[in-house]
Structures are given as C-alpha cells and as structure tokens.
N, C-alpha and C positions, 0 to 999 in steps of 0.2 A: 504494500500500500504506500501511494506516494502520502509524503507528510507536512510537507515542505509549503508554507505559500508562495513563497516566491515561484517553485515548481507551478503553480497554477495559473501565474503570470505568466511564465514561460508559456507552458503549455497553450493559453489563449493568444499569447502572441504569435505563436508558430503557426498555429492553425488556422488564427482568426485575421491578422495582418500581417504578417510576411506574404505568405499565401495569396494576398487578395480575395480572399473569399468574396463574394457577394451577398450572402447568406447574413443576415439581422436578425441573433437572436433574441427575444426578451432574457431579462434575469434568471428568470423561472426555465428556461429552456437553456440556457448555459450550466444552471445548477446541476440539471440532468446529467447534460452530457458531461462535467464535472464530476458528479457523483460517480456514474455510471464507467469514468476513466481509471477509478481506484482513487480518489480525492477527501478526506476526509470534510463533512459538511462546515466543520470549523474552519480549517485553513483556506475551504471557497468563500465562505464570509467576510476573511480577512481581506483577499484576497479582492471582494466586490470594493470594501469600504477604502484600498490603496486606491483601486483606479479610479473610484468618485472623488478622493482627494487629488489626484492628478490632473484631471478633469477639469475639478474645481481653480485649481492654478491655472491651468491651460485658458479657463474662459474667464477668471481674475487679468491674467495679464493684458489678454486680447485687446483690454481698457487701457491698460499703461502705457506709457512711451517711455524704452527704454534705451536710455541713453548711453553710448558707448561714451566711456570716460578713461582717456590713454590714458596709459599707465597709472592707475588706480590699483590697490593692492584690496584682496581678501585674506579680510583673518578668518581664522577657522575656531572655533569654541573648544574646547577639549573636549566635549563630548565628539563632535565633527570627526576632530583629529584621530579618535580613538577607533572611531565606528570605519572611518576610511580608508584609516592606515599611510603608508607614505604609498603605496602605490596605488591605490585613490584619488589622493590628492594627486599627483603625479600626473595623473590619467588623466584627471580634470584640467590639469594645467597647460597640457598639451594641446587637449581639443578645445579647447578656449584661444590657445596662441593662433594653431591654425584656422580658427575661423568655424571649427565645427560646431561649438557652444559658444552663444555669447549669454553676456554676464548673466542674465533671468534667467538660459534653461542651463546653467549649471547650478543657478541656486534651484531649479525647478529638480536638479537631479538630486544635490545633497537632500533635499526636503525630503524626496521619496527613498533616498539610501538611510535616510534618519527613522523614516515611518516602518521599513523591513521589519520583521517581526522574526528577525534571527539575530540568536546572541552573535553569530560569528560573522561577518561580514567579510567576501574577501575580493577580488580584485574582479575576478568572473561578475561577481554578483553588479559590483559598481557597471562592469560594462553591459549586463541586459539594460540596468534603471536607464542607461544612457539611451541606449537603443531605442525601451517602451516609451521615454521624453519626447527623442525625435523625432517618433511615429507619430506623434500629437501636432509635430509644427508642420506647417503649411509645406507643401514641395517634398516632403516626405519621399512618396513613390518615386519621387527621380534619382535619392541614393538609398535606398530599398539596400537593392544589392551591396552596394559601398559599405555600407552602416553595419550589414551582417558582417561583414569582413570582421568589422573592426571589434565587434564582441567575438568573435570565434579565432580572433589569430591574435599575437599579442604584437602586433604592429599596426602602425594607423599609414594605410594606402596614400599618396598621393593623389592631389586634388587635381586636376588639371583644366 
C-alpha cells in the first residue's frame, strides 16, 4: 500500500498533467480512483487540501505584480533551511538565476515544500513541488517535457 502523500501528488501528476489527459475528474471521482490505486483515504485528503492551497497561491498571485528586484537576497527561516537542506536551497537558487522560477513561484515552491506532510524532505521531493508549481503557471505545456527533465535527472537542460 502506497502511504506517502506526496506519492498521490505524484501519482495525479503523472497521470492527470504530464499526460495531458483531457479527462475532469470531480473530487469524488479522483478519491476512487485514488482509493482504488492502493492510496490510503488519509494521505488523499492531504493530498486534496496541498493542491487547494497551491491553487489558492496560484489565483492569490494572479492579483499581484511581481516585481523582479536585481539582486535582492532571500533569507530563508530555519525552519526553510532545515526542511530544504542545502541542496534545496541550491536547487532553488539555480532555477531562479536561470530564469526558470522567478521570485513568487519559488516562494510558491518553499510554501508547498513547507506544507509536505513528510518528516524527511529531500532533494527529489523539492524537484516534483517544483515541477507541480510550474504546471500551474501559464505556458506550462510548452516545457512539459523540459521541466520533466529536470525533476528526473539531476541537471537542469539548457534553455535555448
């Protein structure tokens, strides 16, 4: 039995947007097929209230203008620092330089690396949040492919 919620984020991401599915489940019809994957009904719960806070950011910000501010520094809180590790933060700091996260969807990513409901967080984990972020920003499906890369390999491809 998978136990995992993050496992159920995966899971919905693989299936439901990499994929392109066209297919619009309700709740209630995801829980199913959740359920019915080997999912425990807790960690789909969790697992709903991540994405509604993601969501929630996603059409929070939609409102903001955000401002790129050159060379401006992030501090990270110790919790941050702890839950991220250096190769987290490292990870962030990189696709922030080149252009893949700017400053809201990296804090869009710590938010939801904060919200995980696993004591152990580790460098994998940081690069799905990253990936399920930028499935939410606009032009998504044009590096689809790209963005898989870069959670399954531990290098980040050239942009060109």
């Amino acid at each position: 039995m998978k136990e995992d919620m993050l496992e159920v984020l995966i899971y919905l991401f693989e299936n439901y947007i990499v994929d392109g599915v066209d297919f619009d489940p309700g709740q209630d019809d995801l829980a199913q097929e959740l359920a019915g994957a080997g999912f425990p009904n807790e960690e789909i719960e969790k697992a709903f209230v991540w994405l509604e806070g993601l969501l929630d950011i996603c059409e929070n910000g939609e409102s903001q203008t955000q401002a790129h501010a050159p060379g401006s520094l992030r501090f990270y809180t110790q919790d941050e620092t702890e839950r991220l590790q250096k190769t987290g933060l490292s990870l962030l700091t990189k696709l922030v330089n080149v252009g893949v996260l700017d400053q809201f969807s990296r804090e869009m990513v710590i938010d939801r690396v904060m919200a995980l409901d696993s004591a152990d967080v580790n460098l994998d984990h940081v690069k799905w949040v990253v990936l399920m972020v930028l499935s939410n920003q606009p032009g998504f499906s044009d590096i689809a492919d790209w963005a898989e890369v870069v959670v399954s390999e531990d290098l980040i491809p050239v942009i060109h």
